[in-house]
N, CA and C atoms as an extended XYZ file, in Angstrom:
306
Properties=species:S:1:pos:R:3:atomname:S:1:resname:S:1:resid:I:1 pbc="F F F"
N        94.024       88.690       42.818 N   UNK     1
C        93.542       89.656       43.771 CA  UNK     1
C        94.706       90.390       44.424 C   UNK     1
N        94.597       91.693       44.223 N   UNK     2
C        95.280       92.323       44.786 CA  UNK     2
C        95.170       92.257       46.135 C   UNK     2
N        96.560       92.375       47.185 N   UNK     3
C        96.290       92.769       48.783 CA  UNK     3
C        95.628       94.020       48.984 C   UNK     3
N        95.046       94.083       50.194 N   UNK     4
C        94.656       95.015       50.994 CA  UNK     4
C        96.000       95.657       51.943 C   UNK     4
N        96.281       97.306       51.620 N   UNK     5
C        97.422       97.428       53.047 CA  UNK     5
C        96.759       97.939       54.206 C   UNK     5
N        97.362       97.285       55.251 N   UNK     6
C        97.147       97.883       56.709 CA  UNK     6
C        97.097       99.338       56.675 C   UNK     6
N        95.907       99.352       57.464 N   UNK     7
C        96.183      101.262       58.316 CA  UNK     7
C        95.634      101.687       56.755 C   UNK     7
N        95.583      103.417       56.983 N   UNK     8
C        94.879      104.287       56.528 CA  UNK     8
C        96.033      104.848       55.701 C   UNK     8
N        95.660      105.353       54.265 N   UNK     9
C        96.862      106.040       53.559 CA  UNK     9
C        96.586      107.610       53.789 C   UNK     9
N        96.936      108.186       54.116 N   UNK    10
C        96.854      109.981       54.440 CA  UNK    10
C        97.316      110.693       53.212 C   UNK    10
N        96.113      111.176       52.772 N   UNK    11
C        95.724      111.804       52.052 CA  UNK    11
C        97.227      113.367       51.931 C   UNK    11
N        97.963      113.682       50.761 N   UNK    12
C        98.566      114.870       50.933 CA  UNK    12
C        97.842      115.751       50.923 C   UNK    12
N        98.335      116.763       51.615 N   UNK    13
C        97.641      118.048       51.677 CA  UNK    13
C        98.176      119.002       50.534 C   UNK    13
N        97.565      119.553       49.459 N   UNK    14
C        97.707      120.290       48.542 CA  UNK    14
C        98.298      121.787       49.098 C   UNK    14
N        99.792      121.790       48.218 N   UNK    15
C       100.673      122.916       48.319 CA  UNK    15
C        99.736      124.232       48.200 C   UNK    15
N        99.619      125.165       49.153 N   UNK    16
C        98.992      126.449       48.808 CA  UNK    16
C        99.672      127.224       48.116 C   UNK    16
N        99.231      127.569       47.490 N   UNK    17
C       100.570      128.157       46.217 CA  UNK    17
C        99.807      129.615       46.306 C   UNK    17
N        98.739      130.001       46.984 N   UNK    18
C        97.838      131.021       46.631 CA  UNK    18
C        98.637      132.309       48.323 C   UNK    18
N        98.714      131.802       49.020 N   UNK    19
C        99.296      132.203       50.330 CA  UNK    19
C        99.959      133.527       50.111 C   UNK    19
N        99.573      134.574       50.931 N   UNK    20
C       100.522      135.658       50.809 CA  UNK    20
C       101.287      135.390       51.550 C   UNK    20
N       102.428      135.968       50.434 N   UNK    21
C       103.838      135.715       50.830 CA  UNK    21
C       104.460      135.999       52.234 C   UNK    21
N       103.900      137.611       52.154 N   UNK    22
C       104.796      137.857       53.921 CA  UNK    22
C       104.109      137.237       55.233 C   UNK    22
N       103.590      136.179       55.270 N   UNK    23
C       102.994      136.010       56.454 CA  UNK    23
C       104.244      135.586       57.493 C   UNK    23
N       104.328      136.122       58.655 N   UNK    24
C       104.688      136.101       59.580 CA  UNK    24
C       104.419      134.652       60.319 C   UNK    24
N       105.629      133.215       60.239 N   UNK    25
C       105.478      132.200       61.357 CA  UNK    25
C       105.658      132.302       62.947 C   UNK    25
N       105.282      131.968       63.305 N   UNK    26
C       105.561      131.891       64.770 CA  UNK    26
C       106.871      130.959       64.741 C   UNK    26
N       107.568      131.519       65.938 N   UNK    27
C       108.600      131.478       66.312 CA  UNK    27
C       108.610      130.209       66.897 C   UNK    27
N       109.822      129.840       67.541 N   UNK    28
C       109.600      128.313       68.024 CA  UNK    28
C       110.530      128.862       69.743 C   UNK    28
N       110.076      128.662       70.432 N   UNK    29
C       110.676      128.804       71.842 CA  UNK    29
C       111.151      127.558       72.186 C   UNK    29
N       112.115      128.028       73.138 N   UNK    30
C       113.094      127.056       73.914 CA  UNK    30
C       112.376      127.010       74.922 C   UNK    30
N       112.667      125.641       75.916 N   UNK    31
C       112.423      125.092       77.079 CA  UNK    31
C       111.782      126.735       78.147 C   UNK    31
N       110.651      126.494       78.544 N   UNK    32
C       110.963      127.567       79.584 CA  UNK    32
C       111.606      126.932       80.922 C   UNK    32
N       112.251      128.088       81.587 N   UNK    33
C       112.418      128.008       82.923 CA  UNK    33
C       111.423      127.433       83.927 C   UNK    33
N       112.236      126.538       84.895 N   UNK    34
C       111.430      125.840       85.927 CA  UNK    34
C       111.466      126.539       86.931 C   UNK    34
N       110.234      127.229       87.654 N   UNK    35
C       110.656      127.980       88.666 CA  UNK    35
C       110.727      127.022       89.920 C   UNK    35
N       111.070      128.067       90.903 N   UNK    36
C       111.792      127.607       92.019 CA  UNK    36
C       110.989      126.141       92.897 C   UNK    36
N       109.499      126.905       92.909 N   UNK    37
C       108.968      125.571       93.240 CA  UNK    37
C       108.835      124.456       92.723 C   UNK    37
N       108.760      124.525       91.839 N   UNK    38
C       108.665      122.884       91.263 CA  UNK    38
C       110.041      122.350       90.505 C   UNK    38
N       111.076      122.466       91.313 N   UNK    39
C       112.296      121.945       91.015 CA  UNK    39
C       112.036      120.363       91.727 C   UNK    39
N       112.862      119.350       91.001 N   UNK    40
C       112.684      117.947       91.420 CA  UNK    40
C       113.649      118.284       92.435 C   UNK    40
N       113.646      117.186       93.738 N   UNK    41
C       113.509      117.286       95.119 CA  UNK    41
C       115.089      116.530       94.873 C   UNK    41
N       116.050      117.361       95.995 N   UNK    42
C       117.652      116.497       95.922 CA  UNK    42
C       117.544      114.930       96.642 C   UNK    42
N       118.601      114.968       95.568 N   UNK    43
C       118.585      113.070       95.684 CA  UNK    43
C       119.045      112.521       97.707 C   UNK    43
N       118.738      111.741       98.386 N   UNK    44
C       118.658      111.463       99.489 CA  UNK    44
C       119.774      110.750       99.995 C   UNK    44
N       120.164      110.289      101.613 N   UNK    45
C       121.615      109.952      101.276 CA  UNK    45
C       121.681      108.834      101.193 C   UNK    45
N       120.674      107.908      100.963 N   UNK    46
C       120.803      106.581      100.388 CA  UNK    46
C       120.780      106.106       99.299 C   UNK    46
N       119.943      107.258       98.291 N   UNK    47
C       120.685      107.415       97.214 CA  UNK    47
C       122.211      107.910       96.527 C   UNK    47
N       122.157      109.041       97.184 N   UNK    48
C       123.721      108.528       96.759 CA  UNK    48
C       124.813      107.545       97.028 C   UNK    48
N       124.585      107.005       98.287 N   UNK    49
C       125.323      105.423       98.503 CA  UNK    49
C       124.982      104.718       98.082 C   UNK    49
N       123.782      104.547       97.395 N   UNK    50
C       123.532      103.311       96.098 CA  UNK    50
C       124.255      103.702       94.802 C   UNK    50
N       123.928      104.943       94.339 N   UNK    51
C       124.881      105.406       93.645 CA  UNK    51
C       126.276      104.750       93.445 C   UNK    51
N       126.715      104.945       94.403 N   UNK    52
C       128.626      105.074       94.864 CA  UNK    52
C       128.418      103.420       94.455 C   UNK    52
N       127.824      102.473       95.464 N   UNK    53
C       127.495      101.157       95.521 CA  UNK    53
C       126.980      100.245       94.430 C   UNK    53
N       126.418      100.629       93.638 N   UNK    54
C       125.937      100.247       92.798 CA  UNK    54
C       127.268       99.589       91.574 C   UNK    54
N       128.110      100.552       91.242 N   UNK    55
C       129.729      100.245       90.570 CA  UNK    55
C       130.119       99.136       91.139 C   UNK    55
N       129.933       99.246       92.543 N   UNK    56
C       131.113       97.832       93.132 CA  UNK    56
C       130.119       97.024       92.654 C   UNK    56
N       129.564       96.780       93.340 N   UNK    57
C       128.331       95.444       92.906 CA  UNK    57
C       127.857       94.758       91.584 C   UNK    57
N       128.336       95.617       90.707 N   UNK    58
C       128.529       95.276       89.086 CA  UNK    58
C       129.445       94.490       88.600 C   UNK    58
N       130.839       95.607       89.536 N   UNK    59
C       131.936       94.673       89.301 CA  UNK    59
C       132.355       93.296       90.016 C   UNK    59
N       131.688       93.013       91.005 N   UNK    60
C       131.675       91.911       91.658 CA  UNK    60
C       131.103       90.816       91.150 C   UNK    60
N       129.460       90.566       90.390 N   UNK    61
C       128.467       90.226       90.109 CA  UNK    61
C       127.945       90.887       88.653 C   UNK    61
N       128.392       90.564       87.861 N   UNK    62
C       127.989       91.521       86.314 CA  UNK    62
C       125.986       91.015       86.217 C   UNK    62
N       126.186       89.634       86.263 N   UNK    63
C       125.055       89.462       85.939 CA  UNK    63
C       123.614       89.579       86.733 C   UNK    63
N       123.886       89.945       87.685 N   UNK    64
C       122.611       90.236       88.688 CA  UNK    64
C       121.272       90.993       88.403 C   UNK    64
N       120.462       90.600       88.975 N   UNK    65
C       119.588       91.214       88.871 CA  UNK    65
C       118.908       92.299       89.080 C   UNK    65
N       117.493       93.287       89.023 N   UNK    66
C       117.710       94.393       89.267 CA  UNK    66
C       116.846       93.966       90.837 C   UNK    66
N       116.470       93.102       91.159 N   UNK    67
C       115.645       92.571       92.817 CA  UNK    67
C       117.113       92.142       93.504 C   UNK    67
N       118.119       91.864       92.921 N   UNK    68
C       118.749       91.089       94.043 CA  UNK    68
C       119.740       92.453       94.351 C   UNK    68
N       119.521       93.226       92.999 N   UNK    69
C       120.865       94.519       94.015 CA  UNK    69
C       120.478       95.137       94.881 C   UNK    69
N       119.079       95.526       94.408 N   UNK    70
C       118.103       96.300       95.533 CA  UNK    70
C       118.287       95.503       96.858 C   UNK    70
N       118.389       93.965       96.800 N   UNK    71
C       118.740       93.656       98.591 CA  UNK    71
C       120.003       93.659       98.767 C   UNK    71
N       120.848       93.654       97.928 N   UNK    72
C       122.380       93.833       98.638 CA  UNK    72
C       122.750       95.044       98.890 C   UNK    72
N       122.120       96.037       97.786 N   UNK    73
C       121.596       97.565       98.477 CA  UNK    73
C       121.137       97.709       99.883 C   UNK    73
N       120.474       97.522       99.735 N   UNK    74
C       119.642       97.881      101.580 CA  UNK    74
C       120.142       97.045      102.436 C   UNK    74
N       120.598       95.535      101.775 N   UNK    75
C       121.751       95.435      103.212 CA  UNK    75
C       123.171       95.740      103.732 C   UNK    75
N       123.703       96.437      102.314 N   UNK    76
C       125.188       97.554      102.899 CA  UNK    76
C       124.667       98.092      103.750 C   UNK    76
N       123.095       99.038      103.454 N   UNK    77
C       122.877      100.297      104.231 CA  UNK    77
C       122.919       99.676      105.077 C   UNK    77
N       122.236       99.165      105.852 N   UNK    78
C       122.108       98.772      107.053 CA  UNK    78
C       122.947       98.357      108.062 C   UNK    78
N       124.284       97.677      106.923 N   UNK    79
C       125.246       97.357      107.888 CA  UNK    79
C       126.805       98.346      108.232 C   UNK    79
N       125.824       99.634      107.382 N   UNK    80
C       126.783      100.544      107.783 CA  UNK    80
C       126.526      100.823      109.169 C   UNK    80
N       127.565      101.918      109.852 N   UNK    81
C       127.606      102.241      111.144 CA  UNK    81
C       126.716      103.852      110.813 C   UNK    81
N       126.469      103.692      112.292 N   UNK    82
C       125.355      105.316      112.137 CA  UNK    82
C       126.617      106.298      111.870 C   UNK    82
N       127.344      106.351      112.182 N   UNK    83
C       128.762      107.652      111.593 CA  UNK    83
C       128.971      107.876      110.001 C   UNK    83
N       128.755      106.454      109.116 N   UNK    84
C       128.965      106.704      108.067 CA  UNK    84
C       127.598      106.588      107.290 C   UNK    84
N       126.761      106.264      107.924 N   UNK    85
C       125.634      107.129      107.327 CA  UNK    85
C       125.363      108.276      107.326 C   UNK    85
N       125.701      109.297      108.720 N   UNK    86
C       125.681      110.515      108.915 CA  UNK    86
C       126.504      111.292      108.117 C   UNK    86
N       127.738      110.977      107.719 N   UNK    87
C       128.589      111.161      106.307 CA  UNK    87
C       127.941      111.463      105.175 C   UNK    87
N       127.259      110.581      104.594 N   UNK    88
C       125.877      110.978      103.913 CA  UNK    88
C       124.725      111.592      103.864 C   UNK    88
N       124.332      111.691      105.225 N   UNK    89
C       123.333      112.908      105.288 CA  UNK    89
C       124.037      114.494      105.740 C   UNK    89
N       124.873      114.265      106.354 N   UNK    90
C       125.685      115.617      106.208 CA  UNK    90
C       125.938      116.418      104.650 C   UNK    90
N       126.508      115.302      103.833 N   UNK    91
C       126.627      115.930      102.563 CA  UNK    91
C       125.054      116.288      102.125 C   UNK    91
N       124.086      115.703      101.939 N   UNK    92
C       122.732      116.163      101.489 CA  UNK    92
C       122.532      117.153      102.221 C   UNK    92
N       122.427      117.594      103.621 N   UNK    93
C       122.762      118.833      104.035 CA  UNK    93
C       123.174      119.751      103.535 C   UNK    93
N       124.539      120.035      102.918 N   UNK    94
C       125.142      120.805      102.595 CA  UNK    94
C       124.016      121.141      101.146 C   UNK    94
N       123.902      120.256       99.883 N   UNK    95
C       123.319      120.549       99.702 CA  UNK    95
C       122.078      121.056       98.954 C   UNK    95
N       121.460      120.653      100.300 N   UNK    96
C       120.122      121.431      100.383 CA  UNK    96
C       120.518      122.657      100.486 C   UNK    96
N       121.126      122.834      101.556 N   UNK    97
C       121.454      124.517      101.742 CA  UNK    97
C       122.226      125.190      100.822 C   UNK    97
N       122.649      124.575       99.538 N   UNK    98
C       123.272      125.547       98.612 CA  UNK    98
C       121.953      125.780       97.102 C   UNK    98
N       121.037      124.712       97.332 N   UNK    99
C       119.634      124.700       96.328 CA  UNK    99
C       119.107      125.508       96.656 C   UNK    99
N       119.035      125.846       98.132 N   UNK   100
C       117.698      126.945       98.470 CA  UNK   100
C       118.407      127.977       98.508 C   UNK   100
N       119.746      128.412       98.400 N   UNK   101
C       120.349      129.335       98.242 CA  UNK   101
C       120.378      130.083       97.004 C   UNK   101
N       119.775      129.310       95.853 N   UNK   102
C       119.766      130.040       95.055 CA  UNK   102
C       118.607      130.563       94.008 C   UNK   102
């Protein structure tokens, strides 16, 4: 007894050999443009200090997990001082105001 194969065999589709020649394909377009509104939203300033943070914490700890960085994450933040957090939201400041600028 022969096997049975899994799934469905798809049938070829027979070469049209009959087709006039000059038919015109459609073109293939590139990506369109995203307009202004629905651009994804700039990254926040705790993201980028996880960002920055994230390197050290690798190199400290290679094998960690992705729950335990997330708390050594949020407890740098926290034990930063409000000045150098404001460091960080100053830069997201900036910018924002150079996104909507353009």
């Amino acid at each position: 007894m022969a096997r049975r194969r899994r799934g469905r065999r798809r049938k070829k589709k027979p070469i049209n050999r009959y087709r006039f020649p000059y038919v015109l394909r459609k073109k293939r377009r590139g990506p369109k443009p995203i307009p202004k509104e629905k651009r994804k939203r700039p990254t926040n300033a705790f993201q980028k200090f996880s960002k920055k943070e994230r390197i050290k914490i690798r190199k400290q700890r290679p094998n960690i997990t992705v729950k335990q960085m997330a708390t050594q994450l949020r407890l740098r933040w926290r034990r930063l001082s409000y000045t150098e957090q404001m460091n960080f939201m100053k830069r997201k400041r900036v910018r924002r105001v150079r996104r909507i600028s353009e």
